[in-house]
N, C-alpha and C positions, 0 to 999 in steps of 0.2 A: 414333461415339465420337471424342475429341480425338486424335489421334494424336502421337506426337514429333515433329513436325515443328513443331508450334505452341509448343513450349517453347523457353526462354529457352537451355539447355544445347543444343538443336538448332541453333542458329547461323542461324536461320532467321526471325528476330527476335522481338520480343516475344509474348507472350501474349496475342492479341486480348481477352481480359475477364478482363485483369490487375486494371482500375477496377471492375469489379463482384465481384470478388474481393476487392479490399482493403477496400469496402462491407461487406459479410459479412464478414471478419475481425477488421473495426474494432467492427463492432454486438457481434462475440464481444467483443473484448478491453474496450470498452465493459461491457456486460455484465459481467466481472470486476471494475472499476475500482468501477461503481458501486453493487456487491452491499458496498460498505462502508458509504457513507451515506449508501443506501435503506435500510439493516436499522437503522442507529445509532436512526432518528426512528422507528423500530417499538418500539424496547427498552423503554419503560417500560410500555406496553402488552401486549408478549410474559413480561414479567416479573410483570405481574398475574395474567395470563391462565396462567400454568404455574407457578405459584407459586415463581420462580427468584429463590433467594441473591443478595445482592451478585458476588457470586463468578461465580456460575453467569452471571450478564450481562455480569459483562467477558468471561469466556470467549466469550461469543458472538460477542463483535471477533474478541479473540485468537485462537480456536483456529480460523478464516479465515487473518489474515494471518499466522499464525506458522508453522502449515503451506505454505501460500502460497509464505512466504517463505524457511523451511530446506530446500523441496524443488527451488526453483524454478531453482538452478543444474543438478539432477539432471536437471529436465527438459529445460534445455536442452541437455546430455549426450546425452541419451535422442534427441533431434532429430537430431543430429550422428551418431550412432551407425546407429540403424535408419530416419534419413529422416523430415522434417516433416512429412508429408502424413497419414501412418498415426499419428502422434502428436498434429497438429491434431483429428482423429477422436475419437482415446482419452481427449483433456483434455476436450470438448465432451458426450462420454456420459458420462465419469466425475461435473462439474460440474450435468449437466441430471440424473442419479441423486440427487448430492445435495444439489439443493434440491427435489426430490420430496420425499426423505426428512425435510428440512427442516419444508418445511413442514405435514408430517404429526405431525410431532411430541405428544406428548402430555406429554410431561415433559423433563426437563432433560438425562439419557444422551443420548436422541432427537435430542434437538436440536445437541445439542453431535457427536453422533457424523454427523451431516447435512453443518455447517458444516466438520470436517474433512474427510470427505468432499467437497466443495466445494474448499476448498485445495488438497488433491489434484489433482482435475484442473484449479485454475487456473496448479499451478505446470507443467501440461504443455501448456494451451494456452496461456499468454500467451507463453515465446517461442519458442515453435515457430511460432508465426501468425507473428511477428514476422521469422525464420527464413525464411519464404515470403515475404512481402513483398518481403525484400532478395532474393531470387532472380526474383520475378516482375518487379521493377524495373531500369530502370538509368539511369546520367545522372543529368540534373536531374531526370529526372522519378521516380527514386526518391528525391531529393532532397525535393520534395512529397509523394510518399507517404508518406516519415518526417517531414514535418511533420504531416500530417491524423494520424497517430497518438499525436505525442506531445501534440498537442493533445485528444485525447479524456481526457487524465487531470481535467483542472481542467475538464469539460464533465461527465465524470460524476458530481464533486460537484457541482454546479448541478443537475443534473438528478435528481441520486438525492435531493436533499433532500426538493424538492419531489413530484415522486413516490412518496418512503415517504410525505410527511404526504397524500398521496389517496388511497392505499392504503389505509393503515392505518384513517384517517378514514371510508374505505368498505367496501368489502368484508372488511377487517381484516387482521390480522400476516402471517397466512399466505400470502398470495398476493404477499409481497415476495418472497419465494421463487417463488411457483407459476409467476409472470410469467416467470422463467429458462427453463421447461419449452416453450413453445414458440416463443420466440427462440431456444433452444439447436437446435430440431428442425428450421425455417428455416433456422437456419444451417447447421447440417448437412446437408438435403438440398438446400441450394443450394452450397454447397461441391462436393457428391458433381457436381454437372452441369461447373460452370465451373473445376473446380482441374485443370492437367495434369498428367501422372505425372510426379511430381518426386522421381527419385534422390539416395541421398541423396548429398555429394558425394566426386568421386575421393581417395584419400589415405588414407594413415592416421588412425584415428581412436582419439579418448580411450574408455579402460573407465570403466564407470560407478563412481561410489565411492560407492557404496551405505551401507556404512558412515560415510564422513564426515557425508554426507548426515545421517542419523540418531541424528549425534553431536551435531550442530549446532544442530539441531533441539530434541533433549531438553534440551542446556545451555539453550538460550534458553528454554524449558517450566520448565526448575526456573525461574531466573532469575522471568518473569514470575509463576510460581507461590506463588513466594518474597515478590515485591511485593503478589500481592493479600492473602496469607493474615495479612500485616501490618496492614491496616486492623482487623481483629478480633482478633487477639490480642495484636497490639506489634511493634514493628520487631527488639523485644531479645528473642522469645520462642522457647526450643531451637527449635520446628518453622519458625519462621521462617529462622533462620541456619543449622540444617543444609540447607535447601531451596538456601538462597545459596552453601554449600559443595558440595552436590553440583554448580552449576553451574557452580563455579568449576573442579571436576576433569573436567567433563564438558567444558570448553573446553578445559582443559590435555589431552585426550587428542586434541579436533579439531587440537591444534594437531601433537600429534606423528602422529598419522593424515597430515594435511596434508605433513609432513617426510618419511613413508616411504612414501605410497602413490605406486607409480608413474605413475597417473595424475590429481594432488587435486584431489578436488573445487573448493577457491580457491586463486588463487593468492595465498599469501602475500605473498611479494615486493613483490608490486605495491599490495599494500597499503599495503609501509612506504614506497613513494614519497610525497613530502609531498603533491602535488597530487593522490594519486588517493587518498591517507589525509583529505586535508583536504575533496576532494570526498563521499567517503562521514558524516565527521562531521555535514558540514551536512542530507546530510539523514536523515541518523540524527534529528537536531535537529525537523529541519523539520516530518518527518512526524509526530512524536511528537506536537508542539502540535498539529498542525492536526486530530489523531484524538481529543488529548483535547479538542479545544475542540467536536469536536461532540458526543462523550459527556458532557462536563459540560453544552453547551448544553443538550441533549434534556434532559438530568434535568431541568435547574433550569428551562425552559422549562414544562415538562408535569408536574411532581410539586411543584413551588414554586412558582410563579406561575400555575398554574390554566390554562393554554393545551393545548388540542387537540391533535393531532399536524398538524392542518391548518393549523391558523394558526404552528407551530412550523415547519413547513416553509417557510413563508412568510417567518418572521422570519429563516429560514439562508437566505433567496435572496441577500439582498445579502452574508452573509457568503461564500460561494460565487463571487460575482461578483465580490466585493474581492480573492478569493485571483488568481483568473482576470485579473484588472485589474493584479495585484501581477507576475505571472509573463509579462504581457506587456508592461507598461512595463520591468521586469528587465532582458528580452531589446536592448531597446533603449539601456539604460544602458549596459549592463555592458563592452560595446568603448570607452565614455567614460572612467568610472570607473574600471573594472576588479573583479574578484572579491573582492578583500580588502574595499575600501573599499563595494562594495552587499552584501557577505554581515553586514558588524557593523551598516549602519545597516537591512538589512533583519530584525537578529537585535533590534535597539534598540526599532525600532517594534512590532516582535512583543509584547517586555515593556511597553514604553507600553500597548500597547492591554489587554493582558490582566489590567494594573493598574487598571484602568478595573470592571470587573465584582468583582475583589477586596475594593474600600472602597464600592460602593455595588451594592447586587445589588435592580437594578428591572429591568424589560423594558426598558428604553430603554436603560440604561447597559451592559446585558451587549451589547445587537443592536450599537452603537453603539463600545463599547471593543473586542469582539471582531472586527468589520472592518475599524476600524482595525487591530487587531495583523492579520488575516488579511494584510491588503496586503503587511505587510514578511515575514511566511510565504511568498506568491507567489511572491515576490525572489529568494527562499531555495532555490528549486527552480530557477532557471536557474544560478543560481551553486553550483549542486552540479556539474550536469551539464556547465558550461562549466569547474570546476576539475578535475574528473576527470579527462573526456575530452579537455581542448586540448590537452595536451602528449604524448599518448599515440601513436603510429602504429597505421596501421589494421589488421594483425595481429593487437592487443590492444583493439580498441574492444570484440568482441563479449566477451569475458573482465571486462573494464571495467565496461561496462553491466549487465553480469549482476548483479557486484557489489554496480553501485548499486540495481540490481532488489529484490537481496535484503535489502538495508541499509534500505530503504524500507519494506519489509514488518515486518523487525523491530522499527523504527522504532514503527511502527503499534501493535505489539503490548504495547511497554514503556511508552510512552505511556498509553493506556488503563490498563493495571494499577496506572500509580503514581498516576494521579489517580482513579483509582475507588479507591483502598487510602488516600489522603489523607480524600477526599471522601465518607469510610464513614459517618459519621454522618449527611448530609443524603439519604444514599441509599435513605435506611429511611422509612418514611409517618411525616409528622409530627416530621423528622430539623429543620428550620430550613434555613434559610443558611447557618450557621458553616463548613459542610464546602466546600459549593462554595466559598466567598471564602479558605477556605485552600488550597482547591488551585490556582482562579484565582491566587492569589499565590503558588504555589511554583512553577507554571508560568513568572508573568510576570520572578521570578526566578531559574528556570532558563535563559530566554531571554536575561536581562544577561548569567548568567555564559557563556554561549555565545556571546556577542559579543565578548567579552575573551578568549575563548580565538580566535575568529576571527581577531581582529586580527592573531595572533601565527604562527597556523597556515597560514592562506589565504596562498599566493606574494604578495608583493608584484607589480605588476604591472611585464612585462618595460618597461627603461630603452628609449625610442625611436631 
């Protein structure tokens, strides 16, 4: 057995298979990232196949990251509280239970109650892994190991594209899920040999805010719920706007929950700082486009233009690659330029490109306008994370990040429900174009108006 003597709190230096540990951690959180858009190039397929509502297929994004994303501060609560290692465990059973159950599905409950399921434990393993990492590292060299991580997010779009379109195209929908089941049991019983017992650490620690959690969660639930159920019945229809009222008092109670719990779930506060409010908008922003451009993509790919989920897959390689392209020249801009001035021109190009598939919707103009916008999308994800976190001290980075963790998910989930709730008519067999090139264009205009609000919001960048 490992004993304490090889842990990092031992004082006896590092973790000899700290790197084959962050391997396994990273295939996990990997794993997490790309169960978004390996399932997106499954959707029109799993939606024939179970006979599932417009509704019932946004939910299959949504009730992923939305869960995902209102639980996902709880989880890392839950790390801090009773210790990473036993929570790494509980996210990795709870997430490999549900895409079992996933993928067993036979109707829409099933399914939908899978994908939460799933959320579940991804908001307990992604940062509680994350949580071990910064413990099994240190120096530069955990320096590197928080780069191989946060480089696996624009790796898992890349890789889940093409992977749902062979999936699907092969053995079929199901096993976009099934594939989780035993990377999830890999990972875990090679965890169980190489992780040391890792307490959790000295201090006091925060109570869970179970409540908040659950507050947060349903406002954003109505909210998203509110947006799909608009494509069918009207944006002005009572079930529509009381949907939008309930979420609005379900956030007015997050907010007084937040005021009186001893321990809140977010911190407020640091919200209303500019640069960690301005950090979070962007990729409030960011992720929205980039979730709906692969749901509208897949439709209009696979249900409009008569493309496979293989060759669909194929068409989102370079759109995957442009975002990856976008997020790594970003990085290198952005100490030039500064955040202000690459968050508007990468919010600009986002709408360029997405106006592109709006006025003309062939395979070429969508593959073709859509990487271009993806590139200034890329952009958009460094200069979230560089406005947030630069001015922050390291006391509040893990607090910070969380944030942006969760902003991203929610992100994800609003996204999908306004362009599927625009896009309702071309989402029906036989619906036309009209719908995608309206939602393509509410997009590419919601990207403008998010550019002009950048300019204004993002710090200018400090006087030398």
């Amino acid at each position: 057995m490992t004993t304490s003597k090889t842990t990092p709190e031992a004082g006896e230096g590092l973790h000899p298979k700290r790197w084959l540990a962050l391997a396994l951690l990273g295939t996990a959180q990997f794993m997490l990232i790309l169960d978004v858009t390996v399932v997106a190039i499954a959707l029109p397929q799993m939606g024939m196949d179970l006979a599932l509502s417009r509704e019932a297929v946004t939910w299959v994004v949504a009730a992923y990251t939305l869960t995902f994303g209102g639980l996902m501060l709880l989880g890392g609560r839950s790390a801090d509280l009773f210790g990473s290692k036993p929570i790494v465990f509980a996210g990795l059973a709870v997430f490999t239970a549900g895409s079992l159950a996933a993928g067993l599905a036979a109707n829409a409950e099933f399914l939908l109650a899978g994908r939460i399921v799933q959320g579940i434990g991804a908001a307990m393993l992604s940062p509680a892994a994350l949580s071990v990492v910064v413990r099994l590292f240190d120096g530069d060299e955990r320096n590197r190991a928080l780069g191989i991580w946060s480089a696996l997010g624009g790796g898992g779009a890349a890789v889940g594209v093409l992977l749902g379109g062979l999936i699907t195209a092969g053995p079929g929908w199901p096993w976009v899920f099934y594939i989780n089941i035993p990377v999830g049991l890999i990972v875990i019983f090679g965890l169980l040999r190489v992780l040391p017992p890792l307490t959790p650490a000295p201090g006091p620690r925060p109570a869970l805010d179970v409540l908040g959690a659950l507050l947060v969660t349903a406002a954003t639930g109505s909210a998203i719920y509110s947006l799909t159920v608009a494509g069918e019945i009207g944006w002005t229809n009572p079930q529509t706007l009381t949907a939008a009222g309930a979420a609005a008092a379900l956030y007015l109670l997050f907010y007084w929950r937040q005021q009186a719990a001893s321990s809140p779930l977010m911190n407020l506060e640091l919200l209303s700082r500019r640069p960690v409010g301005a950090g979070v908008f962007v990729i409030l922003i960011a992720t929205a486009l980039m979730v709906a451009v692969f749901f509208l993509g897949t439709f209009y790919f696979q249900q409009s233009a008569g493309h496979g989920p293989l060759v669909t897959g194929l068409l989102f390689l370079p759109i995957a690659v442009a975002t990856m392209t976008g997020a790594n020249l970003g990085g290198r801009l952005i100490g030039r330029w500064g955040a202000r001035i690459l968050g508007t021109a990468g919010m600009l190009i986002a709408a360029l490109g997405l106006l592109v598939p709006a006025l003309w919707a062939t395979t070429a103009a969508t593959t073709i306008g859509v990487s271009f916008g993806a590139f200034g999308i890329g952009a958009l994800f460094v200069v979230a994370s560089a406005t947030a976190l630069g001015q922050i001290g390291p006391e509040e980075a893990g607090i910070a990040s969380g944030l942006l963790s969760t902003f991203h998910e929610f992100g994800a989930s609003i996204g999908v429900a306004t362009v599927s709730s625009i896009a309702a008519l071309s989402l029906v067999a036989g619906g036309g174009d009209t719908g995608f090139q309206h939602a393509f264009l509410f997009a590419a205009a919601a990207a403008a108006l998010a550019a002009m609000i950048s300019a204004v919001v993002i710090p200018p960048r400090p006087a030398l």
